[in-house]
C-alpha angles and dihedrals in degrees: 000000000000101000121097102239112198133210134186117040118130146118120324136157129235113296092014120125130231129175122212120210129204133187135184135160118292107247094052084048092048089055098032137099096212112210137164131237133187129201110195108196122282087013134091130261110275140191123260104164156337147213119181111197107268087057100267108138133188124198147200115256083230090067117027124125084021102061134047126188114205138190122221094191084190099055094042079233130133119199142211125203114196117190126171091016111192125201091252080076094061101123150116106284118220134184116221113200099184131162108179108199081044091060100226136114121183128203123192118207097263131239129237120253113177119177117196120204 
């Protein structure tokens, strides 16, 4: 499996939590920075977060202090927290597997997250 799959998105309302999930084969997940991405409608696709894959993470302004992304080296899986989660935040999730001296950059199929205020 090369392709990201990604869990966990729904309907939630503001302030509420939800955590994404997102698997792919070991050995993608051994070479890749993992990040998420969300694409609201009518907008473009836009950075949340991201892990390399020594830990270090970057974040969105948008979304800093309320989200954490997250590595589980033995499950292959990253995560997303989401805490406090505003309506503004309301997109399609995707999950992002990409190694660039490697060449490669991976999507998975997104999952919805709707926040309702």
């Amino acid at each position: 499996q090369v392709q990201p799959v990604e869990s966990g998105g729904g309907l939630v309302q503001t302030g509420e939590s939800l955590r994404l999930s997102c698997a792919t084969s070991r050995m993608i997940f051994s070479y890749s920075a993992m990040g998420w991405y969300r694409q609201a409608p009518g907008k473009q696709r836009e950075l949340v977060a991201t892990i390399t894959t020594t830990g270090n993470t970057d974040y969105a302004d948008s979304v800093k202090g309320r989200f954490t992304i997250s590595r589980d080296n033995a499950k292959t899986t990253v995560y997303l927290q989401m805490n406090s989660l505003k309506p503004e935040d309301t997109a399609v999730y995707y999950c992002n597997a990409r190694n660039v001296a490697l060449r490669y950059d991976y999507w998975g199929q997104g999952t919805q997250v709707t926040v309702s205020s």
